[in-house]
Rosetta silent file (secondary structure, phi, psi, omega in degrees, C-alpha in Angstrom):
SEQUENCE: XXXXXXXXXXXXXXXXXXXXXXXXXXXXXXXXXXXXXXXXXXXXXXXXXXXXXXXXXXXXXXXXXXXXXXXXXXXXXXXXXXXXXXXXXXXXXXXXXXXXXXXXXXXXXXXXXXXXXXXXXXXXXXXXXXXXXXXXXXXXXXXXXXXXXXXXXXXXXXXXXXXXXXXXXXXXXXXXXXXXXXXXXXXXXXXXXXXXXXXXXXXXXXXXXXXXX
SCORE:     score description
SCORE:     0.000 S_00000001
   1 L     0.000  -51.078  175.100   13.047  -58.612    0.916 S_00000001
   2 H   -53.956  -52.554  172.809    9.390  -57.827    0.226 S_00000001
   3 H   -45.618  -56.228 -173.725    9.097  -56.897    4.018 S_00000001
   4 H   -58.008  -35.412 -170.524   11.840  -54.475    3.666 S_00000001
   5 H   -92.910   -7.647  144.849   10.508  -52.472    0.639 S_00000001
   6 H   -49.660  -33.122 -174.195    6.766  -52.548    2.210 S_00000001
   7 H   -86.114  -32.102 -169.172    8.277  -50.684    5.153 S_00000001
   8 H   -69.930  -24.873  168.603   10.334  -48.007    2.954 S_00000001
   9 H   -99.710   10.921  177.494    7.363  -47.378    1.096 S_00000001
  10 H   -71.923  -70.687 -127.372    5.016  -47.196    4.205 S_00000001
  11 H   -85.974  -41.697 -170.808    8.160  -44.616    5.274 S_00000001
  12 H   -66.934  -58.452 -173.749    7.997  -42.484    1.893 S_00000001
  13 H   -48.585   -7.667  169.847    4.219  -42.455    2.299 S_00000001
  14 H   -76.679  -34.866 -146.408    4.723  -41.319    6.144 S_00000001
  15 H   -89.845  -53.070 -177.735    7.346  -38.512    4.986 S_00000001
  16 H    -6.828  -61.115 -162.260    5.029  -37.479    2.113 S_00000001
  17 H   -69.584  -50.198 -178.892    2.470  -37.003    4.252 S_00000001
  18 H   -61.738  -33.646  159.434    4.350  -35.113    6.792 S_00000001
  19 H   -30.672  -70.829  174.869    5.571  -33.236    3.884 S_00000001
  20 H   -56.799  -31.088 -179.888    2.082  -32.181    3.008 S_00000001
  21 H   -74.058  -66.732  158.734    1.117  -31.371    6.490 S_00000001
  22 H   -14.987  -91.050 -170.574    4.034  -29.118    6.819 S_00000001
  23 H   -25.139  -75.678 -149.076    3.673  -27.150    3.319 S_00000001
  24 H   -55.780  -54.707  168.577    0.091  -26.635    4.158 S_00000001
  25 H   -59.575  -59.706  153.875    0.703  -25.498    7.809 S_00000001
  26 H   -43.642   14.912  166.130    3.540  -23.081    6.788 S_00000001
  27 H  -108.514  -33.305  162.123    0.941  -21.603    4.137 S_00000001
  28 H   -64.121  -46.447  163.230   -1.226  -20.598    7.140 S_00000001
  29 H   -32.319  -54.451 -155.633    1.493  -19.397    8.960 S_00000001
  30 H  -102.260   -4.935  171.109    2.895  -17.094    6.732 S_00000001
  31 H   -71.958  -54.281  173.985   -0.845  -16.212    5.738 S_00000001
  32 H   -39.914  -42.112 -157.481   -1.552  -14.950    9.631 S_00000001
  33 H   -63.690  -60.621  157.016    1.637  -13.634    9.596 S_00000001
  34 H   -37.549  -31.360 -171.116    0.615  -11.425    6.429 S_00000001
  35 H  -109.371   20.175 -171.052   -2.420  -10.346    7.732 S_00000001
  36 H   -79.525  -64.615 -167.612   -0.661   -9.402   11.688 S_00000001
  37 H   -85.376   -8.987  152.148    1.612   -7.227    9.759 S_00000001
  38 H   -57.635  -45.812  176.751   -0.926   -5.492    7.225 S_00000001
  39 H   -43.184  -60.758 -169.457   -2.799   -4.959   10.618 S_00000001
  40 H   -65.863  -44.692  150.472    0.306   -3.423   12.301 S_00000001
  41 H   -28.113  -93.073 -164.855    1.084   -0.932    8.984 S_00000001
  42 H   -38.849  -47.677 -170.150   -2.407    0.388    9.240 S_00000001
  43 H   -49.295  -46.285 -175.854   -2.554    0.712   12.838 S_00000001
  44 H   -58.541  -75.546  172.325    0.974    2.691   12.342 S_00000001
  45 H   -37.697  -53.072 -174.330   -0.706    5.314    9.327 S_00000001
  46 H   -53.804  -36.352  174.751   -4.093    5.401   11.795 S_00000001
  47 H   -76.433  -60.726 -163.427   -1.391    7.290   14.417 S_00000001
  48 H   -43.726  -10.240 -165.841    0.362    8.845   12.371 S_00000001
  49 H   -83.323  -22.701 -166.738   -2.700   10.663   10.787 S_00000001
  50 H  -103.251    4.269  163.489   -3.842   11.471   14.803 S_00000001
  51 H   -73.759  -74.972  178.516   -0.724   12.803   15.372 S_00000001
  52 H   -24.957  -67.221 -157.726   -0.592   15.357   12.409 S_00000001
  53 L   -73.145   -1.640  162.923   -3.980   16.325   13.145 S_00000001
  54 L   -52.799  -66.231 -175.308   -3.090   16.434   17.029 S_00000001
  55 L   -89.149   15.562  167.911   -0.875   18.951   16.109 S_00000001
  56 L   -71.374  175.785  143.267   -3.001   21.151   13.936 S_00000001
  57 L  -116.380 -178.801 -160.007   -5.532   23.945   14.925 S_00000001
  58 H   -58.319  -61.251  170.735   -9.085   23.545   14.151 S_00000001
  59 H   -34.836  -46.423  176.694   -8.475   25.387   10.674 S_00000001
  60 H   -75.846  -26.212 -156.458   -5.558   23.692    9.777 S_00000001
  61 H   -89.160   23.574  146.924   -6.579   20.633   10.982 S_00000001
  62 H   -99.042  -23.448  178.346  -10.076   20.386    8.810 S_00000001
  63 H   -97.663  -12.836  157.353   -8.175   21.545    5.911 S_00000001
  64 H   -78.953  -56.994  164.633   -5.725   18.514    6.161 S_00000001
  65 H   -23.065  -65.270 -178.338   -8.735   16.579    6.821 S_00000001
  66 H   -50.068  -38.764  175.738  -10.032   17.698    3.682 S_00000001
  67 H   -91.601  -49.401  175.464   -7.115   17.399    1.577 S_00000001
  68 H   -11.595  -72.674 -160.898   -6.225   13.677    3.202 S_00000001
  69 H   -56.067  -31.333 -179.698   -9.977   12.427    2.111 S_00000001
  70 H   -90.754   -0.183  158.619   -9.538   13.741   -1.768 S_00000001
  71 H   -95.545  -20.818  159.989   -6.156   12.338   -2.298 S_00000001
  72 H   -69.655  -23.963 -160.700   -7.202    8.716   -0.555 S_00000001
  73 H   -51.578  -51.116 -168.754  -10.389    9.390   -2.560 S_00000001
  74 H   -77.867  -36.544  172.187   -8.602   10.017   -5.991 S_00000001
  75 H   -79.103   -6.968  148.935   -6.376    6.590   -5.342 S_00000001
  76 H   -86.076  -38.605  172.288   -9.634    4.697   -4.827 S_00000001
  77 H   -45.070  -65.579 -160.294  -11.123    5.892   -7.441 S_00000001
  78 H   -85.205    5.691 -176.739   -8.462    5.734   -9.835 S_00000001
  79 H  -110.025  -18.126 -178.101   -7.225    1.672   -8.983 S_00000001
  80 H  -137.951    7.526  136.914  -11.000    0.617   -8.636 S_00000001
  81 L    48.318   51.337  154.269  -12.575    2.676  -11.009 S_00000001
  82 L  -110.732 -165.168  100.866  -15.745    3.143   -9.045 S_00000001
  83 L   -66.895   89.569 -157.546  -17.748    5.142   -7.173 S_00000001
  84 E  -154.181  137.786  174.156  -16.266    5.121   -3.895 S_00000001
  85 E  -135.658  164.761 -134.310  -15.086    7.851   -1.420 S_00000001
  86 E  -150.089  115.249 -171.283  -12.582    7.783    1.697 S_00000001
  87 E  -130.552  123.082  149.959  -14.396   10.058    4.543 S_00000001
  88 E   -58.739  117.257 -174.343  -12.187   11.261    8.143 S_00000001
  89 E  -112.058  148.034  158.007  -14.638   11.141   11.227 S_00000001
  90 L   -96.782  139.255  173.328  -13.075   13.601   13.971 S_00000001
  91 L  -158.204  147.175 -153.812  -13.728   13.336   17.618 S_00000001
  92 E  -152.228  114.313  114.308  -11.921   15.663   20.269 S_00000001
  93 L   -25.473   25.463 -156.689  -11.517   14.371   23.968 S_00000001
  94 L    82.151   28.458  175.189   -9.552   16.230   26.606 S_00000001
  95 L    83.650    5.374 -172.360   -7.748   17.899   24.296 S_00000001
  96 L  -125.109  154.384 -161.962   -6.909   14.888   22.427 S_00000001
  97 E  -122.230  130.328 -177.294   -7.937   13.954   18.398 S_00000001
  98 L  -146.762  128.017 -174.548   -8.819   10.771   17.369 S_00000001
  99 L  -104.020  147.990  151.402   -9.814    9.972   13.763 S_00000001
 100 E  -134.691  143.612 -155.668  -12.064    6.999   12.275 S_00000001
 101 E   -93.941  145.913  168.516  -11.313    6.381    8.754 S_00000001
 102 E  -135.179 -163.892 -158.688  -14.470    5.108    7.056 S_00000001
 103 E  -124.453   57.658 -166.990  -15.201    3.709    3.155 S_00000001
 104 E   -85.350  131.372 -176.712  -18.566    5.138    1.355 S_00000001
 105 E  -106.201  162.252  133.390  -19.848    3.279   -1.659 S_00000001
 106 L  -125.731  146.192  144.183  -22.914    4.221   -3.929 S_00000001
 107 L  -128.974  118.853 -163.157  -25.148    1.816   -5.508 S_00000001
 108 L    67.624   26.898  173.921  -28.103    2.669   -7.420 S_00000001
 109 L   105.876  -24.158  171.868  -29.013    5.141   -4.836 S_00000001
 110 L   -69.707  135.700  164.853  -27.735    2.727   -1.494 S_00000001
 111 L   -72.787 -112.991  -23.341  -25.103    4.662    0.617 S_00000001
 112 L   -67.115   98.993  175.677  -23.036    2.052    2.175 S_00000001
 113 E  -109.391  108.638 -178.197  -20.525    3.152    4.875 S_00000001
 114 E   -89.583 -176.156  171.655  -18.148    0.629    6.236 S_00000001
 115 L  -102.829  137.229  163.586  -14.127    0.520    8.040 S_00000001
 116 L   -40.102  -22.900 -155.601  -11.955    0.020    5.552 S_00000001
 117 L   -88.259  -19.405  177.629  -10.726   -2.801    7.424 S_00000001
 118 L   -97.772   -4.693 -176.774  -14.707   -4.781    6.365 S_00000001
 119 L   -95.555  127.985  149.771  -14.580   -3.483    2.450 S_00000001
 120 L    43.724   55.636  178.387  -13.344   -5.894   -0.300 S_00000001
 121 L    64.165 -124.007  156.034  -11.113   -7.390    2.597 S_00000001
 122 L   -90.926    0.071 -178.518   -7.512   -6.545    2.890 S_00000001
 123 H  -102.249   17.988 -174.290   -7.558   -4.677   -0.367 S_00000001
 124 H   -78.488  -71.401  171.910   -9.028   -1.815    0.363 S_00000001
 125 H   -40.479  -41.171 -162.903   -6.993   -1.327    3.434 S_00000001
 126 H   -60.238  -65.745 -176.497   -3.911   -1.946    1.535 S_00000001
 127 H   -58.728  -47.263 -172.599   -4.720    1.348   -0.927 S_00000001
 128 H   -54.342  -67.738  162.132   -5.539    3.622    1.771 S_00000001
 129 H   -29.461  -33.147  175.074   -2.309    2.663    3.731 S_00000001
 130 H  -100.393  -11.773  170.331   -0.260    3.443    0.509 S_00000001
 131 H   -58.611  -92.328  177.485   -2.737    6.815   -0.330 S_00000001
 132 H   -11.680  -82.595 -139.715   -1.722    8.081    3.274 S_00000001
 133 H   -54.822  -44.430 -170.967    1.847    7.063    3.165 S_00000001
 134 H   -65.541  -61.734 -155.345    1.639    9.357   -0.511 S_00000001
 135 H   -42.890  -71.480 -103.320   -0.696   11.944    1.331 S_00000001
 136 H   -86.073  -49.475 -167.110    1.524   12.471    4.321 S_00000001
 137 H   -37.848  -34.691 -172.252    4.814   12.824    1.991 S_00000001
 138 H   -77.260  -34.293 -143.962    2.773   16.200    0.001 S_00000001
 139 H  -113.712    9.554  157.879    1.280   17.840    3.255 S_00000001
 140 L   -85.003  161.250 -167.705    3.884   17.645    5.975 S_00000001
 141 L  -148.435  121.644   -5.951    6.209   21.076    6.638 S_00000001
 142 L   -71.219  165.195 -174.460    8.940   21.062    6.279 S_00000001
 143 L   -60.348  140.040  175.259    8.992   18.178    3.475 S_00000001
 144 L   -81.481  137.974  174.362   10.183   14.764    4.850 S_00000001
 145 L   -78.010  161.579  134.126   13.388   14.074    2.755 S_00000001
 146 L    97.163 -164.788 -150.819   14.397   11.333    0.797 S_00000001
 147 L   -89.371  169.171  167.295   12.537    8.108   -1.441 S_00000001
 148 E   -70.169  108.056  173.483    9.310    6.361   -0.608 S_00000001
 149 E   -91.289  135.312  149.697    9.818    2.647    0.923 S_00000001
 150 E  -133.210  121.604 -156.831    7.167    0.018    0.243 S_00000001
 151 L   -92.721   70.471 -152.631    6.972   -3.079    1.736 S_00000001
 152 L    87.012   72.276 -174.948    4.727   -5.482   -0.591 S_00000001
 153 L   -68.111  139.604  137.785    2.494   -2.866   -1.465 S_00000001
 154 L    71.077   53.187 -178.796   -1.019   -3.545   -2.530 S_00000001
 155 L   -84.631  -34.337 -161.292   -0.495   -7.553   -1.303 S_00000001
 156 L   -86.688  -22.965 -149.159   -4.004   -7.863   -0.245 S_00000001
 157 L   -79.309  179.460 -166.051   -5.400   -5.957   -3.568 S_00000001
 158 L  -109.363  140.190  163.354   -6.738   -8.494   -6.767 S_00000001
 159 H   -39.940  -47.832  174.843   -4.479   -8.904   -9.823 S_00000001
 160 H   -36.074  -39.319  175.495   -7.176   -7.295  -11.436 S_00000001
 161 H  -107.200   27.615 -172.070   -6.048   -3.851  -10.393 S_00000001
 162 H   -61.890  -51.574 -175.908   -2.210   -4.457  -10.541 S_00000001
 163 H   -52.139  -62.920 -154.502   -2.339   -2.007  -13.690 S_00000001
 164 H   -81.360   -5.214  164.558   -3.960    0.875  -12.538 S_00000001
 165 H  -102.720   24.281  160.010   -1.882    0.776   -8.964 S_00000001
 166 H   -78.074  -85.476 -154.352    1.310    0.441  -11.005 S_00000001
 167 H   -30.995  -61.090 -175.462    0.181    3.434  -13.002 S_00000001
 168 H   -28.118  -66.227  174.519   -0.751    5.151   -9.746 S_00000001
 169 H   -61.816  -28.676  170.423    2.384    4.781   -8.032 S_00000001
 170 H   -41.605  -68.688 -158.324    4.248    5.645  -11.328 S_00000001
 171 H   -83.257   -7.346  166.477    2.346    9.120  -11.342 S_00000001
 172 H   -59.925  -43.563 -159.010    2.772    9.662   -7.736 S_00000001
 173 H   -85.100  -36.576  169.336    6.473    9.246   -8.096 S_00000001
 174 H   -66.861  -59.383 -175.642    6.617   11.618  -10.634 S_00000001
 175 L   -70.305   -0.370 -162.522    4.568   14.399   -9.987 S_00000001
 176 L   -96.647  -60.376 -168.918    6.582   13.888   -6.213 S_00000001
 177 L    58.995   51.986 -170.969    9.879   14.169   -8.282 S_00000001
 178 L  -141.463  124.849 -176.875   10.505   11.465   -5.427 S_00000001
 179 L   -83.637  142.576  155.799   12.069    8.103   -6.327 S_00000001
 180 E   -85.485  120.599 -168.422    9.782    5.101   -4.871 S_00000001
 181 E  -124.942  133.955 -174.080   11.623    1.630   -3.701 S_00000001
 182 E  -129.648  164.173  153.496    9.646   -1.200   -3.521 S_00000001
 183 L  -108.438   91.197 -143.768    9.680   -4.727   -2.121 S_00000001
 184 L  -132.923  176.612  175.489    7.478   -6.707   -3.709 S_00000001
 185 L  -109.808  -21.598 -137.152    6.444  -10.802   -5.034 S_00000001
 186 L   -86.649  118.058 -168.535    4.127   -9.204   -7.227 S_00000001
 187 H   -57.770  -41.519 -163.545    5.942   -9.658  -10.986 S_00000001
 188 H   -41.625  -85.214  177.383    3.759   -6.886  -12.323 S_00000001
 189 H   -35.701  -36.759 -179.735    4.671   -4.137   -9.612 S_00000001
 190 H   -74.087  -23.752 -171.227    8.416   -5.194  -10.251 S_00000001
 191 L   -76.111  -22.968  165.575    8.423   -4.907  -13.491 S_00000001
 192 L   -69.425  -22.234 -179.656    7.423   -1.190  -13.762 S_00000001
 193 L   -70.793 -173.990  152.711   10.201    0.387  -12.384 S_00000001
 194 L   -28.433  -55.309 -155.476   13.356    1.923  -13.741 S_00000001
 195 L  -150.885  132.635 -167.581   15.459   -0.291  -12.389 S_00000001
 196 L  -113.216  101.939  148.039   14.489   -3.979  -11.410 S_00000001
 197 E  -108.430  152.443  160.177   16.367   -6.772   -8.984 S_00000001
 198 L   -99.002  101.815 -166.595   15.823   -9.850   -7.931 S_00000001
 199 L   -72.112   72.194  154.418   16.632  -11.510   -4.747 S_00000001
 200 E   -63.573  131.810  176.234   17.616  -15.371   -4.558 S_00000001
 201 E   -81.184  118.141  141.170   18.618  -17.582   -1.431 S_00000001
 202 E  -106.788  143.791  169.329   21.243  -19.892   -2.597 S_00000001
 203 L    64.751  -13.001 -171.717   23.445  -22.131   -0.249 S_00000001
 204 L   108.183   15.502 -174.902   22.110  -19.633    2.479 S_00000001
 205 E  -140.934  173.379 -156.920   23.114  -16.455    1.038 S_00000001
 206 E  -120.855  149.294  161.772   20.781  -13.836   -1.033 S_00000001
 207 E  -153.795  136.269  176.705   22.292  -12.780   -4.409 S_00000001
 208 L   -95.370  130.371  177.765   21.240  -10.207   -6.230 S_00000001
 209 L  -122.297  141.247 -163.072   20.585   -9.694   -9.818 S_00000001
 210 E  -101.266  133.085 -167.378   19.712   -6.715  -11.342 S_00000001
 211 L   -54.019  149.355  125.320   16.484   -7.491  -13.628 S_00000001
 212 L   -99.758  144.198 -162.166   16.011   -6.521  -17.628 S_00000001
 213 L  -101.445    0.000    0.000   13.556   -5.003  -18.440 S_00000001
C-alpha cells in the first residue's frame, strides 16, 4: 500500500513538473509570438508610409513628411510627456523612396538619435505604429472610409502611460469624428470606450458580454 501511494505521488510530482515546464514554455511562446507580430505591424506602416511618399512629388512629398513627423511627434510627446521628437530620413534610388524613421531625445544638452525599434523597447515602436495608423487616416485623398481597428494597441508600452494613450486615442477619435474599435487585454484601454465587451472561451465557444461601465 505504501508502495502504491509513493508512486502516485512521485506521478503528481512528475505531472506538476511537466505542468510547470509547459506554462513556462507557452509564456515564451506567446511572448516571441508577440514580438514577430509587433515586428510584422511596423514593417506593414514602414511600407505603407514608402508607398504614400512613392507616390508624391518632391513638394508634396516633404510636406507629408513634415506633417507625418509633427503628428508622431505630438503622440510622443503627449503619452511620454518628454522631450522627444519623431524625424523621417528620405533617400531616393532609381526612382524609388525609401524612408528611415528615427527617435531624437534631448538630455541636458545630449542629442540622442536612435530606430525606434532600440528606444524604451517595444514601446516606443508601439506609439509610432498607432501615430501613423492616426496620421495616414487625416492625410490620405480621398479619405479612407470607415472606423479605426486596433489590434492590442500600445501592448509593448508601460502601465504607466495607459492614461495619457487612452486620452490620446479618445481625442483622436473625436476630433476624426471616426469611431475607433479596439482589441485589447489591457483593462484600462477597455474600459474607456463607449461601449465595452468581453470575450470568454467556455466549453469551446467565445461568448460575448457586453461590459458596464
Amino acid at each position: 500500500m505504501e508502495d502504491i501511494v509513493e508512486k502516485i505521488d512521485s506521478f503528481d510530482k512528475n505531472v506538476s513538473k511537466l505542468r510547470f515546464q509547459y506554462d513556462l514554455t507557452k509564456k515564451r511562446y506567446d511572448s516571441i509570438e508577440n514580438e514577430i507580430k509587433s515586428k510584422l505591424e511596423y514593417k506593414e506602416v514602414l511600407n505603407k508610409v514608402g508607398v504614400l511618399l512613392k507616390k508624391s512629388s518632391e513638394f508634396a512629398r516633404n510636406e507629408a513628411k513634415t506633417q507625418l513627423e509633427n503628428m508622431v511627434t505630438n503622440f510622443l510627446v503627449y503619452v511620454f510627456e518628454e522631450n522627444i521628437r519623431f524625424e523621417i530620413e528620405l533617400s531616393e534610388s532609381r526612382d524609388n523612396v525609401s524612408a528611415e524613421f528615427y527617435v531624437v531625445n534631448e538630455y541636458e544638452g545630449y542629442t540622442v538619435r536612435t530606430k525606434p525599434e532600440n528606444s524604451r523597447g517595444g514601446g516606443v515602436v508601439d506609439i509610432i505604429s498607432i501615430a501613423l495608423r492616426i496620421a495616414f487616416m487625416f492625410l490620405t485623398k480621398p479619405p479612407i472610409e470607415g472606423p479605426i481597428i486596433f489590434d492590442e494597441p500600445g501592448k509593448h508600452v508601460s502601465n504607466d502611460y495607459n492614461f495619457n494613450l487612452g486620452e490620446f486615442l479618445k481625442k483622436s477619435s473625436e476630433a476624426m469624428e471616426r469611431q475607433i474599435i479596439m482589441v485589447t487585454h489591457n483593462q484600462y484601454l477597455a474600459n474607456i470606450g463607449d461601449n465595452s465587451f468581453t470575450v470568454n472561451i467556455k466549453n469551446g465557444k467565445s461568448l460575448v458580454e457586453k461590459t458596464i461601465l
